[in-house]
N, C-alpha and C positions, 0 to 999 in steps of 0.2 A: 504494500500500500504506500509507504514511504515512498518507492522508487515512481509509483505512477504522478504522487503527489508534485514531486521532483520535475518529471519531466513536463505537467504543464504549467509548473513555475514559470520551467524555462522558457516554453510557450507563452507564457504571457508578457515576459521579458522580451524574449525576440520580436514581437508582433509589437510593442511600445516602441522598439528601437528602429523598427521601420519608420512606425509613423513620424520619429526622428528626425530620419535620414531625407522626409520627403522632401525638405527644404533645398537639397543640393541639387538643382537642375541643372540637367546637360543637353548638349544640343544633340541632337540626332538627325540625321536628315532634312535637315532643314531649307535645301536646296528642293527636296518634292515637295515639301510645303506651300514655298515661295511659287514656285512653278505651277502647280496643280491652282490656289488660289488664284491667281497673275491670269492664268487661263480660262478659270468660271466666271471670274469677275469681269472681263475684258467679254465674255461672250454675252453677261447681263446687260453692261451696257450697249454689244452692239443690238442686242432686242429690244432694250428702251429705245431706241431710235428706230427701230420698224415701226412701233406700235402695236405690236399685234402682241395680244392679253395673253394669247393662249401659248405664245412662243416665252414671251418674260415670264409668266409663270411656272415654267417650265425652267428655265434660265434660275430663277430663283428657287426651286423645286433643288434642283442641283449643288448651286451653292448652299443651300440650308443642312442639304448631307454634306456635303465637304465639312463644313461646322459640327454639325452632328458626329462626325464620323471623327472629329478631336477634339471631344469633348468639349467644344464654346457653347454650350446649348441656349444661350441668350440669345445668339446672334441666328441659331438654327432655327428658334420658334420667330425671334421676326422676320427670316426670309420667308419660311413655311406661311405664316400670316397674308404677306406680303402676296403671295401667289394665291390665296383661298382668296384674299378682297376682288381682286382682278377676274377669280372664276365665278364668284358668288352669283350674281346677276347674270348667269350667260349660260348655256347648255351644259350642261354638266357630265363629265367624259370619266374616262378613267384616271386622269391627273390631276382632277378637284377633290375626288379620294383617295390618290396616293399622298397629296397636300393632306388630307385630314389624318390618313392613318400615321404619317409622319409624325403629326401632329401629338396625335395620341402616345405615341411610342417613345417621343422624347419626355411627355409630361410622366409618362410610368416607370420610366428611369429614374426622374426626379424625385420620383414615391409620390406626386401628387398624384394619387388615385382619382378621387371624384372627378378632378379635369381631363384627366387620360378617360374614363368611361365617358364622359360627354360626346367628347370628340369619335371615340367608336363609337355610340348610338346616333349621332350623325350620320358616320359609315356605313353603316346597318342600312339606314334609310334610304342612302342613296345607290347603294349597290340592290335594294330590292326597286324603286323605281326605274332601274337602271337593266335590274334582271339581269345583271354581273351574280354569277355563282360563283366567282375565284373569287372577284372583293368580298363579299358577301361572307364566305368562309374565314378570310384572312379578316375582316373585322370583326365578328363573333368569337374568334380563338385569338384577339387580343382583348376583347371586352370580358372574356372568360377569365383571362389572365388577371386583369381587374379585378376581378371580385376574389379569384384565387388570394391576391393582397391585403383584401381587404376581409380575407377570414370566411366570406360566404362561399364554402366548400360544392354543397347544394347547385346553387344558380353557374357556379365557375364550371359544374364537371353536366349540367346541361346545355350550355352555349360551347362547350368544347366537344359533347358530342354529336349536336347539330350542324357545325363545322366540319368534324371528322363525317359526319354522313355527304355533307355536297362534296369534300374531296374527295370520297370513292367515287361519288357519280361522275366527277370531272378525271379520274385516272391520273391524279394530281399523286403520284409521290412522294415530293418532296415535300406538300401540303400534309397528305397522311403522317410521314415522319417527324413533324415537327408537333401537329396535335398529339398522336401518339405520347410524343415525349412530355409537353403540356399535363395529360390526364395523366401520366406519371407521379409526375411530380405533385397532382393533387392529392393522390393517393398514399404517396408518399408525407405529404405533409397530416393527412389522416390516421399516420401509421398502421396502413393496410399494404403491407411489404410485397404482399405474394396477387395482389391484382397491379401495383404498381413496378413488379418486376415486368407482368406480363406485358406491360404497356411501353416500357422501354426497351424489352425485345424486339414489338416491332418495328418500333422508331427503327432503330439498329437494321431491321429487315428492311425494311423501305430505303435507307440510306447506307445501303453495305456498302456499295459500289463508291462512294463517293469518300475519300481519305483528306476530310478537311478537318476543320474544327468544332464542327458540329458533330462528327462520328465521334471524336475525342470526347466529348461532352456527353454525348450519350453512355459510350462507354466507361466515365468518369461514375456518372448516376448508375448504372447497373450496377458496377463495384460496392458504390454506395452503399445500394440497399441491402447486397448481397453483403457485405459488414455491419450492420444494421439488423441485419435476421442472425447474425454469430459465423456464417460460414465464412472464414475468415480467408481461404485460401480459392476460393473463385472470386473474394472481394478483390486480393492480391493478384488474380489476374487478368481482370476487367481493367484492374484500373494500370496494370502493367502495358496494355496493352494500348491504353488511352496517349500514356506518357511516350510510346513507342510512336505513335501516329503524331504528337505532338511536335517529336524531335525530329519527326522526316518533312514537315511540313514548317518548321521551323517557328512553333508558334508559341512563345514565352509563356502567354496567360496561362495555356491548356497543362501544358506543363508545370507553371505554378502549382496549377491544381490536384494533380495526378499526385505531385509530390507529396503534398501535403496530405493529400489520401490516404497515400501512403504510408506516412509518419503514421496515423491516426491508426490503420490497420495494424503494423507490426505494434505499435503501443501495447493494443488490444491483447494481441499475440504476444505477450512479455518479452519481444526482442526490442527490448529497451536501445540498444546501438546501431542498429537498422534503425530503426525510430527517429534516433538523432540524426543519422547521416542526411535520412529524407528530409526530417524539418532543415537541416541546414540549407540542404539545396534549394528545400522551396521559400528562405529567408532570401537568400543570394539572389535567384531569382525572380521573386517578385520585387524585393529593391529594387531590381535592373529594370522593369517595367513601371514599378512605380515612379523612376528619375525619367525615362523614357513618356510618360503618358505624362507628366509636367513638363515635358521639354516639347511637346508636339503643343499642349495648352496655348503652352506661352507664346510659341510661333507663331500658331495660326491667328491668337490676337494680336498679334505688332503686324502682320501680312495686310489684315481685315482689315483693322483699325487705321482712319489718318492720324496726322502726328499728332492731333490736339484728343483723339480719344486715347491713340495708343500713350499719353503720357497719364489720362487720367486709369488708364486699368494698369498701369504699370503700378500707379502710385495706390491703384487699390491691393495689387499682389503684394510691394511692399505693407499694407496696414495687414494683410492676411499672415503676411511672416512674422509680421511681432506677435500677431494672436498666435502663432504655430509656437511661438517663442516661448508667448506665457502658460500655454497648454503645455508644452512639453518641459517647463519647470515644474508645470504640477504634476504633470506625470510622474516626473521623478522624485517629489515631493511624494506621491504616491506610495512607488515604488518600494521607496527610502521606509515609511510608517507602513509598508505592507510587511518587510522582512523584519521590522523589529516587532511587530506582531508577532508574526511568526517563532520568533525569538522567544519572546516569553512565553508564548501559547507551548511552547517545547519546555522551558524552563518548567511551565506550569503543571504538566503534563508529569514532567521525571520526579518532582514533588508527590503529587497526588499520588504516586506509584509508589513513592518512598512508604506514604502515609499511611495508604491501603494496605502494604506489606505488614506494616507495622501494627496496624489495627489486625491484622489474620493470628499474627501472633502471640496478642495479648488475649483473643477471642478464642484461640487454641488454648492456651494455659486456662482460662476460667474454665472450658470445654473439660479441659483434663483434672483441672482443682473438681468441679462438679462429678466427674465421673470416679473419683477416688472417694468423695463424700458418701457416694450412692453405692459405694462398693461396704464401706463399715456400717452404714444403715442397716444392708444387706445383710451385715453378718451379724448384727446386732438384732435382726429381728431372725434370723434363722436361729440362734442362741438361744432367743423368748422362746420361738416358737417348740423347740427343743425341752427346754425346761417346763413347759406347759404339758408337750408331752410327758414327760417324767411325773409331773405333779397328777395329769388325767391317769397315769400308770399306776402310780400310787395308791389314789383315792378308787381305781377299780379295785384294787388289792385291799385296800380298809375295808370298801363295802363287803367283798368276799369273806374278810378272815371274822367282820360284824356278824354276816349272816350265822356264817358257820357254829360260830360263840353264840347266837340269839338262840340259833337251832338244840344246839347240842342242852344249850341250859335248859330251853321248853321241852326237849327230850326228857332230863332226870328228871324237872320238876311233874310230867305227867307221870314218871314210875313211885315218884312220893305220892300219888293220887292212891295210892293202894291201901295206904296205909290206914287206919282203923278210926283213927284219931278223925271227927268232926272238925272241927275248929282249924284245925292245922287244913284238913280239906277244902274248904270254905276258902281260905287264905291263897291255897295254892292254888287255887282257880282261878282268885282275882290276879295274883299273880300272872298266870298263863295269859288270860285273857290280856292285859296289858301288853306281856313281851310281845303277845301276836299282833295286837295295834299297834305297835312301834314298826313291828315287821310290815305291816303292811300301809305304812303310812309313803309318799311317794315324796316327799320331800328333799330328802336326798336324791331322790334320782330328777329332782328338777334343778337340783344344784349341779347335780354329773351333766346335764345336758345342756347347763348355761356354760359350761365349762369347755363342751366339747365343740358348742357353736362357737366358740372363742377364737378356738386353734380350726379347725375345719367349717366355716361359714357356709360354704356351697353344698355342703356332701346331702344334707335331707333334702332338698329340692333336688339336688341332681339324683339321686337314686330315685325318688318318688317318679321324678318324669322318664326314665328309663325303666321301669317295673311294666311288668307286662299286666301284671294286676295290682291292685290297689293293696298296699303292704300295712297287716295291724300293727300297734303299737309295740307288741311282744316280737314280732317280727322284726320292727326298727329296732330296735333297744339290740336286738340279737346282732343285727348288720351293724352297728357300732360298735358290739365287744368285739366282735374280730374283726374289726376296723382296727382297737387296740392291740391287735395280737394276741389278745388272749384266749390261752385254752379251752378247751371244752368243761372238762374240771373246774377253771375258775368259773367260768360262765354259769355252769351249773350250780353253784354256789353261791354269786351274784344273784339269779335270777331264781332261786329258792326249788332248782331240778333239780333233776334224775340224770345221769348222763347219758342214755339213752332219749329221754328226752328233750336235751340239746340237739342230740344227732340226731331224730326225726323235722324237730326245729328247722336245723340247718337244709337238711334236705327237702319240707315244703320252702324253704326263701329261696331258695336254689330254682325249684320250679318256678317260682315267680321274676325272676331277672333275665336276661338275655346273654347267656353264658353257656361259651361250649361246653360240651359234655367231658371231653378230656382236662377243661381247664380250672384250677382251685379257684374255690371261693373264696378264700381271702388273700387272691392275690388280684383277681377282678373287682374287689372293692376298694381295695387300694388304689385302683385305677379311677376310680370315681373320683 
């Protein structure tokens, strides 16, 4: 992530440094300049002196692309004006709407949308009174174009398809490949990748044959979107292919662009050094184009202009250089408060990492201080619950060795029943009759079972809802003593039996639980 961060630093660096450099104009050719001007303008004036509308229209029609075509576009839209006034009033031909669509086509460069769509629905009009289906087409597929700019996706990809339908019926190719490429680029801007591949396919079909700049360009968009949908290596050779057609044709922009495609793909593709080589080439050369397109600017306005304009747009370029001046201090003003950002957002960042470190490891320690607590709780209450068991051991053993001492005493005292003596009998009966309401009072066995719910809370609800039948009291009391472990013997003396009468005991609770046949009873209650 660092390294992608990196590289469009750089990019945003190098792309400031252009806008830089723009200020250093050079001459280029400036002899076609001179020449080409010298020659339109000298043919204006000989048609201002014929007087015929339709020929200075045309005269101006020309000169206003020479302007257009080096970027003066002031001087392009009042020649282009210049020749619509002269056609206005007068039959209306194919060059009163090549004047309009001109028209349009400069103000949609300038991103005046609204006024570029005026001018084509003008076009519209006149190419359907005119029942021109070439104008007609090429006005609707830059009024499409229009609304494409201005976000109405809807209205742009209907007027480019009703365009694309008159240039199949006119067998217009070059018409088809240029709309084709259009609805591309709508679809594209829709991010619907896979209808706006299909559209630039056949741009590309209609214009195979043709190795200019336009094939470049298509081919630039296919690569596009083919890096744009992830396949990165048909991105890599669309647009390889772009840069190829660019360098044979020798045409800077195309190549600018392919470059920088390029950059953007390997980017994509982690070959970060690839990446840079391309963005550098395409810094180098769009510098060379952008001193190149201000050295053409500048001529053709000293050419155009006489000396009394050409000193005031001189002295306007100069006020646009000090703006380029103060812009590009701030830029670097910028710049400068962008990496010391950066700077501390990193300082801040290795902090926060320190800090978090730091909290993990104090938050570890309370982790492990709690988990040592929770360990002697642990054994503090397995100890209770130990010593509870000992104590419930006990006091079943007191209850046992009670019984047994209750019994054996109610035993002699009914053999003292024998004896002759009145009174004494009498005696020993209230006697007996007491030891046996002791014996049968249940008090203690409600002390054993608050005792045993103490240490095993769950066990009488959990045996009851596993019992396959409903277990009596004698039956519970019985699943607790060998719950304790204890014998049959004791039990039988706990519970005032027989030992055969435990063993019949245990074998109906046996019937009533869910217990294999081969497996002890009180190793299955244990498990409760």
């Amino acid at each position: 992530m660092l390294k992608k961060f990196l590289f469009f630093f750089i990019l945003f660096i190098v792309n400031t440094s252009i806008l830089l450099s723009q200020k250093n104009v050079v001459q280029h050719d400036t002899s076609t300049v001179d020449i080409t001007f010298n020659k339109l303008n000298n043919s204006l004036k000989d048609k201002l002196a014929s007087d015929n509308a339709k020929a200075i229209a045309n005269a101006h029609l020309k000169l206003g692309s020479f302007c257009q075509e080096n970027d003066v576009y002031a001087e392009a839209i009042n020649q282009f004006n210049k020749g619509v006034l002269l056609l206005e009033n007068k039959t209306h031909d194919y060059l009163y709407l090549e004047l309009i669509n001109r028209l349009g086509i400069v103000h949609l460069h300038l991103k005046n949308y609204d006024t570029a769509e005026s001018y084509f629905k003008k076009g519209v009009i006149e190419a359907l009174e005119r029942n021109d289906k070439r104008q007609l087409a090429y006005s609707k597929s830059n009024l499409g174009t229009c609304f494409e700019k201005k976000g109405n996706y809807i209205k742009a990809l209907e007027l480019q398809e009703e365009s694309l339908g008159l240039y199949e019926i006119l067998l217009n190719t070059e018409g088809l490949s240029v709309v084709n490429e259009n609805i591309g680029s709508i679809y594209e801007d829709l991010e619907k990748y896979d209808v706006a591949l299909n559209y630039f396919m056949k741009s590309l079909h209609y214009h195979k044959h043709n190795k200019d700049a336009r094939q470049a360009n298509i081919l630039n968009n296919i690569g596009d979107v083919y890096r744009k949908t992830g396949v990165l290596d048909k991105g890599s050779h669309y647009t390889n292919k772009a840069l190829l057609i660019a360098k044979q044709i020798h045409d800077k922009t195309e190549e600018a662009s392919a470059y920088k495609d390029l950059a953007e793909n390997h980017q994509f593709m982690g070959n970060l050094n690839d990446a840079y080589t391309c963005l550098d080439y395409y810094i180098t050369i769009n510098r060379a184009n952008e001193k190149l397109q201000v050295a053409n600017q500048a001529r053709a306005l000293q050419v155009i202009y006489d000396s009394k304009e050409k000193k005031t747009k001189i002295e306007l370029l100069l006020q646009n250089s000090k703006v380029d001046k103060a812009q590009n201090r701030l830029l670097l003003v910028s710049i400068l408060g962008f990496a010391v950002f950066v700077l501390f957002w990193y300082l801040y960042i290795v902090k926060k990492r320190k800090q978090t470190k730091q909290e993990l490891i104090y938050k570890e320690q309370i982790l492990k201080a709690a988990l040592e607590k929770k360990k002697v709780e642990e054994k503090n209450l397995q100890r209770e619950v130990h010593l509870k068991n000992s104590s419930l051991s006990r006091y079943s053993l007191h209850l046992s060795q009670k019984n047994k001492m209750l019994s054996n005493l109610s035993h002699t005292l009914k053999k003292c029943l024998e004896r002759t003596n009145v009174d004494l009998k009498r005696k020993l009966n209230e006697l007996i009759k007491e030891i046996d309401f002791n014996l049968s009072q249940e008090q203690e066995w409600d002390e054993f079972m608050e005792l045993f719910k103490d240490i095993h809370p769950k066990y009488i609800q959990k045996i009851n809802d596993i019992a396959l039948d409903k277990l009596s009291p004698a039956e519970l009391r019985l699943s607790i003593l060998l719950r304790l472990n204890l014998s049959s013997k004791e039990i039988a003396s706990i519970l005032r039996l027989t030992p055969d009468s435990v063993r019949v005991s245990r074998y109906r609770l046996r019937k009533k639980l869910p217990i294999d046949s081969k497996a002890e009873l009180s190793t299955f209650l244990h498990s409760i």
